[in-house]
C-alpha positions in Angstrom: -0.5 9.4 -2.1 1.9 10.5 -5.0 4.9 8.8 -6.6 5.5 5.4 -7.7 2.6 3.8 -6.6 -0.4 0.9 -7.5 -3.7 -0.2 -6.2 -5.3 -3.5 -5.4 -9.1 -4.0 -4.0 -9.4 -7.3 -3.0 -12.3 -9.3 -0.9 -11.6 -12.0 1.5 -13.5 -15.3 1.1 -16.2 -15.7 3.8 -14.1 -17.9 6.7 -17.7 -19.2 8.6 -21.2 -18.9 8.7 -22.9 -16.6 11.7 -26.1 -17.7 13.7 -27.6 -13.7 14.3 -26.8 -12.3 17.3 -29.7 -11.3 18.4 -30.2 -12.6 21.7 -27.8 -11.3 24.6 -26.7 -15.0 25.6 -25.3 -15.8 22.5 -22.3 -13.2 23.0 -20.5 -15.5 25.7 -16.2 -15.1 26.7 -16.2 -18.2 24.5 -18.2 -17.1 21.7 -15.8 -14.1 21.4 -13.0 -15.9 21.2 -14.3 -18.2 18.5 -14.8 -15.2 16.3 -11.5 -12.9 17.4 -9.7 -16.5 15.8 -11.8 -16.4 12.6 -11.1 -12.8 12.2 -7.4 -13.1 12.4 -7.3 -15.9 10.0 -9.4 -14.5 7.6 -7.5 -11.5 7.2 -4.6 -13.6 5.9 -5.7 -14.1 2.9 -3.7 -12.2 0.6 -0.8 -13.4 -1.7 2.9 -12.0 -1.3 3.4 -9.7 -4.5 -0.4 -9.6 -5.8 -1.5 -6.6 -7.3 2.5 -5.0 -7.6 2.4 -3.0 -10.5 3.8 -4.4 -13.9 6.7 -3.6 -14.7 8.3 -3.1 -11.1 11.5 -4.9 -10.4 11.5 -8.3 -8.5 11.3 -8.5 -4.5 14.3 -10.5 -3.0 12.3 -11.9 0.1 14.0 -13.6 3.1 13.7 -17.3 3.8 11.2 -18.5 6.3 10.9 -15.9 9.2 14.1 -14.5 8.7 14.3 -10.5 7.9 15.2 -9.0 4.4 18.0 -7.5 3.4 17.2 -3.6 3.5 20.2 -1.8 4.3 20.9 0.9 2.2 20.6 4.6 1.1 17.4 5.5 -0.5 15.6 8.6 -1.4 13.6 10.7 0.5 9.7 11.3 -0.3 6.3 11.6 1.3 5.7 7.9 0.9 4.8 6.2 4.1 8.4 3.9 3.6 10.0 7.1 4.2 7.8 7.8 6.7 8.0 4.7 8.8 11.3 3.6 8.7 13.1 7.2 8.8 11.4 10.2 9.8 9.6 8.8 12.5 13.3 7.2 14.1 14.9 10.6 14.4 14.5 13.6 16.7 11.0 15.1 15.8 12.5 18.3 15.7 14.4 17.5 12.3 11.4 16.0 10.8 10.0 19.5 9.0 13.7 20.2 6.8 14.4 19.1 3.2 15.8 15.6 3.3 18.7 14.1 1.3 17.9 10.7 2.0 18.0 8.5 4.2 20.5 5.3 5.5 19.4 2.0 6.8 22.5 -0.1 7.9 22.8 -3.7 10.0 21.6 -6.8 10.4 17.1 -6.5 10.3 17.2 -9.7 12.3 19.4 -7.7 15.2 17.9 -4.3 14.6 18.7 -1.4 12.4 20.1 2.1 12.8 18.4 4.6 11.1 20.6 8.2 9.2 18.5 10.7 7.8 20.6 13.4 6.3 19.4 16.7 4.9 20.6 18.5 2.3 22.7 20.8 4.5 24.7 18.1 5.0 23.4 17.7 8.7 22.5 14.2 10.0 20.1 13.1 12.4 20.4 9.1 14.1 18.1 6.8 15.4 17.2 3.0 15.8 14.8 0.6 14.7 14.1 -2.4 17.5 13.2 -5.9 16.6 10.2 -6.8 18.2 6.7 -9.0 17.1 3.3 -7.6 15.9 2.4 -6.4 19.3 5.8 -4.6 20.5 8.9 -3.1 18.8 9.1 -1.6 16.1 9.2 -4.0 13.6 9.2 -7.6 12.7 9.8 -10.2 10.2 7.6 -12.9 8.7 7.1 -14.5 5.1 10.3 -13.2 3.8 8.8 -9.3 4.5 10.2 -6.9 7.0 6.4 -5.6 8.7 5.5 -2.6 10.5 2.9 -3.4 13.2 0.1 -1.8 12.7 -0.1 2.3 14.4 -1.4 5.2 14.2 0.8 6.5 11.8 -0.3 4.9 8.2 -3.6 6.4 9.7 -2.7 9.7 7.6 -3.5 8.1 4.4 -6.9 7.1 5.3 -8.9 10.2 3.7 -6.8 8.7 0.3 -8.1 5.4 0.8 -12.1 5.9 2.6 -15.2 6.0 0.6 -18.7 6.0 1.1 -18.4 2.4 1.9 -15.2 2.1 3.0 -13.5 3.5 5.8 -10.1 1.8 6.9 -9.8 0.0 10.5 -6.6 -1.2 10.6 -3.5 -1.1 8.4 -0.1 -3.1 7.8 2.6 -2.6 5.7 5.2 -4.6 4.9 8.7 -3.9 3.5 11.4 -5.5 0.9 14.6 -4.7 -1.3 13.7 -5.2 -5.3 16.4 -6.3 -7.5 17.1 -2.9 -8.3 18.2 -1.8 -4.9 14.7 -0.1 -4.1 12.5 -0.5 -1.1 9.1 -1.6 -2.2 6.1 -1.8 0.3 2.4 -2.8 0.4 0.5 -0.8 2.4 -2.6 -2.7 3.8 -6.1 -0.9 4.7 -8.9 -3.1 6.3 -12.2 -2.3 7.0 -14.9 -4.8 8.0 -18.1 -4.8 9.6 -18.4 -6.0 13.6 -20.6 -6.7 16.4 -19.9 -4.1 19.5 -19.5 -5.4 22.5 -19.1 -2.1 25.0 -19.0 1.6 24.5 -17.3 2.3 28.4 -14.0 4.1 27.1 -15.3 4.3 23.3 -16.9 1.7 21.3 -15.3 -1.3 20.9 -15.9 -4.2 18.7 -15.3 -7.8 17.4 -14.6 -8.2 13.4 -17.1 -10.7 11.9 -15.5 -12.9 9.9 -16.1 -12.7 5.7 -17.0 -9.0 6.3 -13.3 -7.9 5.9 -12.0 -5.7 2.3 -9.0 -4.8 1.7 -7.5 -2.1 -0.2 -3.8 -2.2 -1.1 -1.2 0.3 -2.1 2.3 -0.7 -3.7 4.9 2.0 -2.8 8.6 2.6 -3.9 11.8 4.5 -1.8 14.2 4.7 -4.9 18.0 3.5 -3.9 19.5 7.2 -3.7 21.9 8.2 -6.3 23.5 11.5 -5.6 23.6 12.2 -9.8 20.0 12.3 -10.3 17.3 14.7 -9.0 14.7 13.8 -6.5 11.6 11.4 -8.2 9.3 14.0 -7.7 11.5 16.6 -9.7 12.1 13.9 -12.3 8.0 13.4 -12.0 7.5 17.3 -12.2 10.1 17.6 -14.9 8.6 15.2 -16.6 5.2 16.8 -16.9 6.9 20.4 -17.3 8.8 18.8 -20.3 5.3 17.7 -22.0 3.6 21.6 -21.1 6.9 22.8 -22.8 6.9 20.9 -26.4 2.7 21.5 -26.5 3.7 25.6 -25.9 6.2 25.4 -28.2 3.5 23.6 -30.5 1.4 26.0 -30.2 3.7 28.8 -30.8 4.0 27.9 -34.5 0.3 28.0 -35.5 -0.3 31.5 -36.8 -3.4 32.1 -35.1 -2.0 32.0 -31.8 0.6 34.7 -33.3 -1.7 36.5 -34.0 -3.6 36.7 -30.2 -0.6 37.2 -28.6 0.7 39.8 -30.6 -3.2 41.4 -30.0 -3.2 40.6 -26.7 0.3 41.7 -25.7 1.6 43.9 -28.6 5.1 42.9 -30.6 7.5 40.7 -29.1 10.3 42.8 -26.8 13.3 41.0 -28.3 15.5 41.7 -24.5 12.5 39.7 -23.1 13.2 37.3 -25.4 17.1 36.6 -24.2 15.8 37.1 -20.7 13.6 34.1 -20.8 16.1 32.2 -22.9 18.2 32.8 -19.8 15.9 32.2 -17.1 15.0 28.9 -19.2 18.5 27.7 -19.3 18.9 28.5 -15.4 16.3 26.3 -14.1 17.0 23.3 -12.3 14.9 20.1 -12.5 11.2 20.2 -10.8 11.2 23.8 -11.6 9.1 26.2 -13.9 9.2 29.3 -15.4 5.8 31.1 -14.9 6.5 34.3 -16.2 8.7 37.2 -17.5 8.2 41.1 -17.3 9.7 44.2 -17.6 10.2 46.2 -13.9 12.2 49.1 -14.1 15.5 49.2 -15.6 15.1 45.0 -14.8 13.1 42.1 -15.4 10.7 39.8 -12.6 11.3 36.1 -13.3 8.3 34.3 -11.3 9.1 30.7 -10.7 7.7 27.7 -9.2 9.6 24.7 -7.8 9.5 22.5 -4.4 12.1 23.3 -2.4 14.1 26.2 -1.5 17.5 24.5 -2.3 16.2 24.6 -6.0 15.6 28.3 -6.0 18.8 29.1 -4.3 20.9 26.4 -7.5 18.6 28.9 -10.2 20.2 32.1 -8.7 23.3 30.9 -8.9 22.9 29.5 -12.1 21.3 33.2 -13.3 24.5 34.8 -11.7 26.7 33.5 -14.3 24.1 33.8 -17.3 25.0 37.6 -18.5 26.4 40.6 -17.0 24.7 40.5 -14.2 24.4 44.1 -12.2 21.8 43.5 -9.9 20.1 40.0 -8.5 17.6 39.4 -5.7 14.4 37.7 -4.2 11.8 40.0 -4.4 10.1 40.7 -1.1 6.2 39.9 -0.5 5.3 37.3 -3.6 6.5 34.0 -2.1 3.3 31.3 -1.5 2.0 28.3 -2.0 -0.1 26.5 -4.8 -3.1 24.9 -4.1 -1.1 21.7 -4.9 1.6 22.7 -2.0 4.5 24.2 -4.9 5.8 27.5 -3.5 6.0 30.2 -6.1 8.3 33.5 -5.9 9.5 36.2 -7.9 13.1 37.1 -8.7 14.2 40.3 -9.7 17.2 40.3 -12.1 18.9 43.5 -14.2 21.7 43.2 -16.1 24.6 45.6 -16.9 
């Protein structure tokens, strides 16, 4: 998982002591029962707002088993919060273009309808239905807004499994902070159990004081239509840092001295073409490289989104006398880390 995010490992105290099963009449209907009771208290055992990361803004939980307050615009990211509550509630479709953000707006404790707009300015609707842990999609208990467990917080369990570990069931419950933000916790249990029949695929019984948990704290920022995406901010943030430590660099005299070995003396048109390029780029994006190609220059850039490459070419339209400006065909990919990277071609008058 990326973005705004925190752990917590946490074991359950052991609920009873087992006699061995290791005689076929001790498994009796009442027997399993006994046991499918201990399990389900013993994995509520975990406090409201342990292991949230310092620093995070307060949670503004509901009263009793009333729903939280969650309506509201919030940013769009790969978090499950965005995830569950929006891309999953519109046509699937619409689920695979670049997001704005998305709306939640009523009453939790009716239901909720669900606006995911993208940054074409199209909008996609759905609903959210008010249900219990075993139908609906949603429910509302200890002040939290929860997600019954499905298979869909089931994509972060190669994040989350280790050697020991490998997750059986998962929860996740939502609330507004102070600041206007969803946060979640995103539960993973695994435990140990006793199988009881392998007809349709193995099935099994928890055995109580056997269950670990592992917790994730996640954040949806409230939306504000002034301020880049968090993970441009996050990517700006660490582009900023590469920056200063080039720019560093580029005043000890050794390094002069390689690069002027390495690549002969310094072009000074390169020079305001990268001092261009620099000054086009828009947050969560990077400058990988300037050359000489013909009578122009390649700019090769990497960013996110294609709405970012399409605000730099504008941006480079109106840095210079600008004669010629395109995407140059056959260089776009991807990065191992999932960043597309491109080449524009640029020659000025």
């Amino acid at each position: 998982m990326s973005g705004a995010q925190g752990r917590l490992t946490s074991r359950c105290g052991r609920a009873a002591t087992l006699v061995p099963l290791n005689r076929p009449r001790d498994v009796t209907p009442r027997r399993i029962l006994t046991l499918a009771l201990l399990a389900l208290s013993a994995a509520a055992c975990t406090g409201a707002t342990k292991g949230m990361p310092r620093g995070w803004p307060k949670v503004v939980l509901a009263a009793d088993s009333s729903c939280p307050t969650v309506a509201g615009r919030y940013f769009d990211s790969s978090e499950p919060i965005s995830l569950l509550m929006a891309k999953l509630r519109v046509p699937y479709d619409s689920t695979n273009a670049d997001q704005a953000y998305f709306e939640l707006a009523g009453n939790a404790d009716q239901g909720l309808t669900v606006t995911v707009v993208y940054r074409d300015s199209v909008s996609s609707t759905g609903a959210m239905q008010k249900g219990s842990a075993w139908s609906g999609d949603y429910y509302c208990d200890g002040g939290w807004l929860r997600i019954p467990d499905g298979s869909a917080l089931s994509h972060w369990d190669q994040d989350m499994k280790t050697r020991n570990f490998f997750p059986k069931r998962h929860a996740m419950q939502i609330a507004r902070n102070t600041d206007g933000a969803l946060v979640a916790r995103v539960d993973f249990t695994d435990y140990d159990e006793i199988t009881v029949w392998c007809g349709d695929g193995c099935k099994g019984i928890p055995i109580p004081g056997t269950f670990t948990t592992k917790s994730v704290w996640t954040m949806a920022e409230k939306f504000d239509p002034e301020l880049p995406t968090p993970v441009a901010r996050a990517r700006q943030q660490i582009i900023d840092q590469d920056e200063a430590a080039l720019a560093q660099a580029k005043t000890d005299r050794l390094y002069q001295e390689e690069q002027a070995l390495e690549n002969g003396p310094v072009d000074p048109q390169e020079a305001i073409v990268r001092t261009r390029a620099l000054s086009a780029l828009v947050p969560g994006m990077l400058l990988r490289g300037v050359s000489s190609r013909g009578a122009g220059w390649h700019l090769s850039v990497e960013f996110d989104e294609l709405y970012q490459l399409e605000q730099f070419m504008e941006r480079l339209q109106g840095s210079g006398p600008v004669a010629e400006l395109k995407v140059a065909p056959l260089y776009r990919t991807r990065t191992t880390t999932g960043r597309m990277t491109d080449v524009v071609f640029i020659r000025y008058e």
